[in-house]
N, C-alpha and C positions, 0 to 999 in steps of 0.2 A: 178820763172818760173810758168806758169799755171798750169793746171792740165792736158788741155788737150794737151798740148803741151810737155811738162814730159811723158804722156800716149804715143805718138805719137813717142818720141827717143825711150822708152822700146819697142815699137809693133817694131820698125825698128831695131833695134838692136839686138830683140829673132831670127828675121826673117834673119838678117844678119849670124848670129851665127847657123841657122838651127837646131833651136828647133822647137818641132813639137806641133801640134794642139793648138794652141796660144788661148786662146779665154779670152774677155774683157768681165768682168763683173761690170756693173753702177751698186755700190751700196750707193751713195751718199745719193740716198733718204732713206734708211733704217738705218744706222748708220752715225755715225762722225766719225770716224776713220778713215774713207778714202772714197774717191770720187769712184777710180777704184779698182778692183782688177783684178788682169793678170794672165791667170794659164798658164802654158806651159811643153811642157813634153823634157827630154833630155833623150836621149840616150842609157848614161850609167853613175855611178856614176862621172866618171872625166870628163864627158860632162855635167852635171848636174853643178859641180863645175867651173867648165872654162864659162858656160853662166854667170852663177851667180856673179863672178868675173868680167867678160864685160860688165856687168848691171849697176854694183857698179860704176865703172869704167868712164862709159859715163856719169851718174848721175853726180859722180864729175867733169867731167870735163865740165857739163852745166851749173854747181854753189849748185847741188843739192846733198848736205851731207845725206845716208843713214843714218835713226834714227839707226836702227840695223838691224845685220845681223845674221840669223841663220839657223843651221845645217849645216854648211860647212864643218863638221866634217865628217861624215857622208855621206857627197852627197848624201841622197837617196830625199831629201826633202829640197831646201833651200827659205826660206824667205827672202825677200829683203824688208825693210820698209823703202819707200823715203815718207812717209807722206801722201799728196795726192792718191799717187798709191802705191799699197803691190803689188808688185811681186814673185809668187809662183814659182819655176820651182824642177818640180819631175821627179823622175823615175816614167816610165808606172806602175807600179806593186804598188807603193806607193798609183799616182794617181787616180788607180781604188781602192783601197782601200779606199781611204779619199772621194774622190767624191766631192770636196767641190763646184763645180758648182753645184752639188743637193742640196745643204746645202741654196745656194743662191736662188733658184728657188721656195722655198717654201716660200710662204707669208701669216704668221700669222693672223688669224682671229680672231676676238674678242670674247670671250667668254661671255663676263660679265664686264658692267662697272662697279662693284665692286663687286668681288667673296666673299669678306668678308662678306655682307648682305642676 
């Protein structure tokens, strides 16, 4: 399945499921790890967990095997790695905490083509 096609069932799927502030971030050009990443916020822990599990869920039944899944213990924080696209989905309170769309929005500038010299 493409990427952005993949990208496209998780965006329908957060949205079906009613998780809030969904927001996609391309980070394709900056690392290999993955093309998109998805943050999305749930509710409450066992809405955090039941997104998370719907995600999984439609993934496989598009052909598309999560590499893994984490924090489902937990619910406050679950990652979802389908490859292409990592799907975050947190509690509010996690979310403002970690910020990982600030994390994304900073673009390193180069200091020195060689700090060693």
């Amino acid at each position: 399945m493409e990427s952005e096609a993949l990208l496209k069932l998780v965006c329908d799927e957060l949205e079906n499921l009613k998780a809030k502030d969904i927001k996609v971030l391309e980070v394709g050009k900056y690392t290999s790890i993955a093309d998109y990443l998805v943050v999305a916020s749930g509710t409450s822990g066992r809405h955090v967990r039941s997104v998370s599990e719907k995600i999984a869920e439609a993934a496989k039944h598009a052909g598309v095997m999560p590499i893994g899944i984490e924090g489902r213990e937990g619910s406050e924080w679950v990652l979802i790695d389908l490859a292409d696209v990592i799907v975050h989905v947190m509690q509010p309170a996690v979310r403002e905490f970690y910020k990982l769309e600030d994390l994304w929005s900073v673009k390193p500038s180069l200091i020195a083509e060689n700090p060693a010299n």
